[in-house]
LOVEX-395721 format. One record per residue (C-alpha): residue number from 1; x, y, z. Coordinates in nm, 4 decimals, padded with zeros to 6 digits. Each point is the difference from the previous one (the first is absolute). Last residue first. Layout:
BEGIN
  seq      east     north        up
  NUM         X         Y         Z
...
***
This chain:
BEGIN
  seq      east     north        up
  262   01.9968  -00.7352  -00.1271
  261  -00.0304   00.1810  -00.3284
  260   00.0368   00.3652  -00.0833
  259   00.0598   00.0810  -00.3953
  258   00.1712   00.3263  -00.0506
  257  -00.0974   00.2618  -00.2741
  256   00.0833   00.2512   00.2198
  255  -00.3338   00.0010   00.2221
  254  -00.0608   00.3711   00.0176
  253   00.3077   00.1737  -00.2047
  252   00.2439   00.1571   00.2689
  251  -00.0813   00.1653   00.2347
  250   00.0097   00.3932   00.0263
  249  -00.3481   00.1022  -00.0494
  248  -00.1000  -00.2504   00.2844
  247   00.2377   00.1570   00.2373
  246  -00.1499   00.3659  -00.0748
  245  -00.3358  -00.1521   00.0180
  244  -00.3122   00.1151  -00.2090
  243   00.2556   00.1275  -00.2605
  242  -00.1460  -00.2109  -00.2475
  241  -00.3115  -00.1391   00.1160
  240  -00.0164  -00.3825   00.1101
  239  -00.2056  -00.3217  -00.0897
  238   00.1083  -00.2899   00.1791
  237   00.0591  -00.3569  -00.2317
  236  -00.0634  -00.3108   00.2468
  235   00.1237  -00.3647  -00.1803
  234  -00.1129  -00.2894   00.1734
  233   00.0956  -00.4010  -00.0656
  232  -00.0938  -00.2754   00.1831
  231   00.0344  -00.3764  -00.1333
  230  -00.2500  -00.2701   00.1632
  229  -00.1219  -00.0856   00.3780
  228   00.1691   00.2875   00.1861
  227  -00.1296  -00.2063   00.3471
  226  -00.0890   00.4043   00.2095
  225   00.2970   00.0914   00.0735
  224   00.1037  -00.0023  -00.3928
  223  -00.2612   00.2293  -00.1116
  222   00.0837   00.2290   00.2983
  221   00.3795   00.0261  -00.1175
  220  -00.1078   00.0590  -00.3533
  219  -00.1921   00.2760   00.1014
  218   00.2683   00.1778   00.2445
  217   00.2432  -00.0454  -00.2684
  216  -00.1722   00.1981  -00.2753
  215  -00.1124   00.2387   00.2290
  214   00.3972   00.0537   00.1084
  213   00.0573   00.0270  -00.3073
  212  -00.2494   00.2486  -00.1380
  211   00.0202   00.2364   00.3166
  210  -00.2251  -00.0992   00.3163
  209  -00.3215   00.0848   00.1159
  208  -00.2169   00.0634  -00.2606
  207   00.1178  -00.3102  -00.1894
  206  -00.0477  -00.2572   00.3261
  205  -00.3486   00.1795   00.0207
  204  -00.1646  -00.0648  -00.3387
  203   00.1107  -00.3641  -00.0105
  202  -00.1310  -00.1163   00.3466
  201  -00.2988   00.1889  -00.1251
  200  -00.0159  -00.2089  -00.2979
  199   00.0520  -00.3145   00.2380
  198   00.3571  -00.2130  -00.0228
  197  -00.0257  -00.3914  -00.0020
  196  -00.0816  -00.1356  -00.3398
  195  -00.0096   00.3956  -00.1335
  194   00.4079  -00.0453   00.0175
  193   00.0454  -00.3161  -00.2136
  192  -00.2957   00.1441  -00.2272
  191   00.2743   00.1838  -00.1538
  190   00.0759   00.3755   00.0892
  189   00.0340   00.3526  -00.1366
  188  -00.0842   00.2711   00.1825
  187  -00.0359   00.3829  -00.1052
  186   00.0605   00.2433   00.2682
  185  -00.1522   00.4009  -00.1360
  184   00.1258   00.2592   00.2015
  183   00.0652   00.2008  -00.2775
  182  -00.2876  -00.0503  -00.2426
  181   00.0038  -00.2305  -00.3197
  180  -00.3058   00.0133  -00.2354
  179  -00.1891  -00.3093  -00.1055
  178   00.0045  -00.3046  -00.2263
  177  -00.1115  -00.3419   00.0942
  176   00.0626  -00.3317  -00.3001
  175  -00.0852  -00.3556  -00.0422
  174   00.2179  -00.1824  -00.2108
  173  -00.1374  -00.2658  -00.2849
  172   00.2949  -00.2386  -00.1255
  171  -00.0412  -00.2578  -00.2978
  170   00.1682  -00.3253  -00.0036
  169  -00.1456  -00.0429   00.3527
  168   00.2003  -00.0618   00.3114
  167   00.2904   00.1908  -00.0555
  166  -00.0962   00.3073   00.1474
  165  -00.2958  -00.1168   00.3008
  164  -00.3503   00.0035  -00.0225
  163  -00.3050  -00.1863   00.1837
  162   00.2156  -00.0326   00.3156
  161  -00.0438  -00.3043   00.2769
  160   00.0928   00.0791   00.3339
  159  -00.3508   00.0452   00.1670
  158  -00.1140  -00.3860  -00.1658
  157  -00.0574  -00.1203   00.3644
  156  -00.1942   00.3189   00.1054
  155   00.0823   00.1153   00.3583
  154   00.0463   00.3349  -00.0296
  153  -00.3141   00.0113  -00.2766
  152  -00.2105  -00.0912   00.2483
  151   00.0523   00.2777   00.2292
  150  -00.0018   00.2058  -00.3377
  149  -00.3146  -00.1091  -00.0485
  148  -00.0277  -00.2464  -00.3057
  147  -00.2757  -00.0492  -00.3202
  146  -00.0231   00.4251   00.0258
  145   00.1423  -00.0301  -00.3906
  144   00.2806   00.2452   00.0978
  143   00.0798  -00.2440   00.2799
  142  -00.0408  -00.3147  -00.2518
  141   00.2506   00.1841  -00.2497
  140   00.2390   00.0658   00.2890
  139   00.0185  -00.3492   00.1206
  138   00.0746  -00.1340  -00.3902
  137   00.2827   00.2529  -00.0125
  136   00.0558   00.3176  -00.1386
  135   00.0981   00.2037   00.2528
  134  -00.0868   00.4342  -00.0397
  133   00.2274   00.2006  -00.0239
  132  -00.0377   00.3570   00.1689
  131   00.0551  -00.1618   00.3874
  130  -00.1137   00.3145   00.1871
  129   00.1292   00.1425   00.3099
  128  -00.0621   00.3074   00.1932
  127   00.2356   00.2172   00.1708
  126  -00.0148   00.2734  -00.2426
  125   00.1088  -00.1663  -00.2568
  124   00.0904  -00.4129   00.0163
  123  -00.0172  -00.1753  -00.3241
  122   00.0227  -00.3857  -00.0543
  121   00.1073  -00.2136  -00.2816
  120  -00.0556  -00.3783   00.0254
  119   00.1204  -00.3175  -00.1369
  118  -00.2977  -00.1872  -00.0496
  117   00.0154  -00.0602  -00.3653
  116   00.0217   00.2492  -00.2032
  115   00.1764   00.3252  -00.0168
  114   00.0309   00.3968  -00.1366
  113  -00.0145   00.2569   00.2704
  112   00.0130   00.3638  -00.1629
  111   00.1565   00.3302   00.0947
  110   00.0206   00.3457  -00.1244
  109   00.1513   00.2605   00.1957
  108   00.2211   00.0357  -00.2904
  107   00.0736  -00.3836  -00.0492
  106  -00.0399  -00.2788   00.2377
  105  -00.0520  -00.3844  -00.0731
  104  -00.0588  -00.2337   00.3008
  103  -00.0564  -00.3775  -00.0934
  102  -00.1498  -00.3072   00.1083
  101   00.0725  -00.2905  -00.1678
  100  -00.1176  -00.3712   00.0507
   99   00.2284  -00.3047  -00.1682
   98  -00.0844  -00.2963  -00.2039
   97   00.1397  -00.3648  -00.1149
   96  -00.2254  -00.2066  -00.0861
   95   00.1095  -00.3521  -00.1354
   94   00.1915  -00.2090  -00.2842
   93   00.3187   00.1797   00.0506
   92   00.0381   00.1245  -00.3444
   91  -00.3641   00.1629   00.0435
   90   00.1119   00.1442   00.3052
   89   00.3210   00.1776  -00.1721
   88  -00.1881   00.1254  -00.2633
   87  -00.2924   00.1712   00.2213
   86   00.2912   00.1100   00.2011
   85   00.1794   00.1485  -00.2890
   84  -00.3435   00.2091  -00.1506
   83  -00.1007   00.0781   00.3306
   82   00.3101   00.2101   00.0706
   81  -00.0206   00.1176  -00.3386
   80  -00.3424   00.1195   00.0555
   79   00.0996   00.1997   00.3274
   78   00.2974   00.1553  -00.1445
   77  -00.2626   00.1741  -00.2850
   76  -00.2547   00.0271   00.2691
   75   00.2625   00.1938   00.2241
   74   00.1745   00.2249  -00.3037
   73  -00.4133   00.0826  -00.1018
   72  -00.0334   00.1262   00.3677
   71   00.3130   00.2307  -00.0027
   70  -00.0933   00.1308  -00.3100
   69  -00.3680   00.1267   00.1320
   68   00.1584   00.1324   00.2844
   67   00.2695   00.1751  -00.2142
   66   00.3537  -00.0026  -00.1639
   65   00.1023  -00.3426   00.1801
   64   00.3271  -00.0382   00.1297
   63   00.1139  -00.3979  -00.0038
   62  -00.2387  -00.2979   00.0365
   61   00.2670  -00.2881  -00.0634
   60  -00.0701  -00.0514   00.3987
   59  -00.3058  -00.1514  -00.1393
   58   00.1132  -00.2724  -00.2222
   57   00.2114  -00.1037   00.3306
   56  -00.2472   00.0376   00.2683
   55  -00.2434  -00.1652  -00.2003
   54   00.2090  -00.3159  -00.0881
   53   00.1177  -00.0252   00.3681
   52  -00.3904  -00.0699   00.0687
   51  -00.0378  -00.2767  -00.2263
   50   00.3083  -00.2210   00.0274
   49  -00.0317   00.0727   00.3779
   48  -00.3390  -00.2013  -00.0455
   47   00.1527  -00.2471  -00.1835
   46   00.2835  -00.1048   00.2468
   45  -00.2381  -00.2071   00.2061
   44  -00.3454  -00.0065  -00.0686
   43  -00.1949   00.2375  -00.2523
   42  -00.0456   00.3768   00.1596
   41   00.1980   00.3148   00.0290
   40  -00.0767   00.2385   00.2142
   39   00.0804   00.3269  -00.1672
   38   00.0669   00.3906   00.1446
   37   00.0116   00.3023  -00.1623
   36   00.1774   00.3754   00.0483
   35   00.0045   00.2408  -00.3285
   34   00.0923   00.3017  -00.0714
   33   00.2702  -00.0312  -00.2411
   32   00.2699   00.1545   00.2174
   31  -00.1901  -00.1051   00.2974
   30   00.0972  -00.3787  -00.1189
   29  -00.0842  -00.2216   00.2926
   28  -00.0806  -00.3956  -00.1047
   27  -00.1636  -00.2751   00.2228
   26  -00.0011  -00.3762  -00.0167
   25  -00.1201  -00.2301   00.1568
   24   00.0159  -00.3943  -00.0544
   23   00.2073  -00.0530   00.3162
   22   00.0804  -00.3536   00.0660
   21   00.0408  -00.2272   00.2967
   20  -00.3546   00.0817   00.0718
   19  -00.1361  -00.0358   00.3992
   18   00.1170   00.3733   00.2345
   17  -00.0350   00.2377  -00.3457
   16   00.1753  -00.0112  -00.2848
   15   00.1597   00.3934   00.0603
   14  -00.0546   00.3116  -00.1822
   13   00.0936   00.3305   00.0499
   12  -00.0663   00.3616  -00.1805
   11   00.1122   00.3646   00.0517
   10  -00.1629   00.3389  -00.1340
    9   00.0458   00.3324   00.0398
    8  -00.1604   00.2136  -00.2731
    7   00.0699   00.3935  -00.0451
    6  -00.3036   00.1583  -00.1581
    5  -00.0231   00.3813  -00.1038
    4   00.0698  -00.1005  -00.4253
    3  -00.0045  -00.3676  -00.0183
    2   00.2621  -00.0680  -00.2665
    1   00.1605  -00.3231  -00.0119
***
């Protein structure tokens, strides 16, 4: 993956929580590619990991892209696959079977956040946080309509339910944030397992204060104190310059490829 000045270190966990047997995350680290996602899959018992293993695996296919704009078309292509066999799979079954995405591509100090569904990608620079996707569920829809107050909104009986998800629909329509990478940028990747108990700022100052993993683990640890009522999965991805740190400069590749699950 070239990202010429940027060295990413990145780590991910997920765990089914404190009350489901199951764990219908997922979560994929490629830094080669340049890419970092997570998925909560949805569709009762089994089908929902149906859904969100299907992702990770057309998407770790990614490989080396050329360019930004290359590295986005590889993702939609994977993404539409992905669809494609869990659209075909759910039909089969006789029901819906569905999973969100939220994804993390880098390229060249480029950067975009592709997802839907409520999975959520957040950025941290310079010690401010701001959640660049945007949910798409029904509670989100009446908050950008002004029908609910966020107070309201908290509480809202029909908070959980998405408006899109891959698999879902025979068709798939992503939703898509591009920007410029700095160093010192922390991206964070989570599904609404975490955002059930953990505050934005909550967020914001468990990945300023600690490295990836230990961020990672601190967050997960603090869902889970507090009931961990469904799946929780985080990914953080830290921004570094080259050279910045001698001991940084001489690790080896941030996040290895490795998947981290408790």
């Amino acid at each position: 993956m070239h990202d010429a000045g940027i060295r990413f270190e990145s780590f991910g966990l997920t765990h089914p929580g404190r009350v489901r047997d199951l764990n219908e995350d997922r979560f994929l680290i490629a830094p080669r590619s340049g890419l970092w996602l997570v998925a909560d899959g949805m569709g009762g018992h089994d089908s929902g990991e149906v859904a969100s293993s299907a992702i990770v695996d057309y998407l770790a296919t990614l490989g080396v892209a050329s360019s930004a704009p290359d590295l986005r078309a590889r993702f939609e292509d994977r993404i539409v696959r992905a669809n494609a066999r869990i659209w075909q799979i759910a039909q089969a079954r006789g029901g819906t079977i569905g999973s969100t995405v939220a994804a993390l591509l880098a390229f060249d100090r480029q950067f975009a956040c592709i997802w839907l569904g409520d999975s959520r990608v957040y950025l941290v620079r310079d010690g401010v946080l701001t959640q660049l996707s945007h949910d798409h569920t029904e509670v989100q829809e009446l908050l950008d309509r002004g029908v609910l107050t966020p107070a309201e909104a908290r509480v809202w009986p029909r908070r959980n339910v998405i408006t899109r998800a891959v698999g879902a629909e025979e068709e798939i329509s992503t939703d898509m944030e591009l920007g410029q990478t700095r160093p010192g940028d922390v991206f964070v990747l989570n599904t609404d397992g975490l955002t059930a108990h953990v505050t934005d700022d909550e967020i914001r100052d468990a990945v300023l204060a600690a490295p990836a993993e230990a961020a990672c683990r601190m967050l997960v640890d603090r869902a889970l104190e507090r009931g961990g009522t469904d799946n929780v999965t985080v990914v953080v991805v830290k921004c570094h310059a080259v050279g910045e740190d001698d001991e940084l400069a001489a690790a080896p590749a941030s996040g290895s490829d490795e998947r981290h699950v408790l």
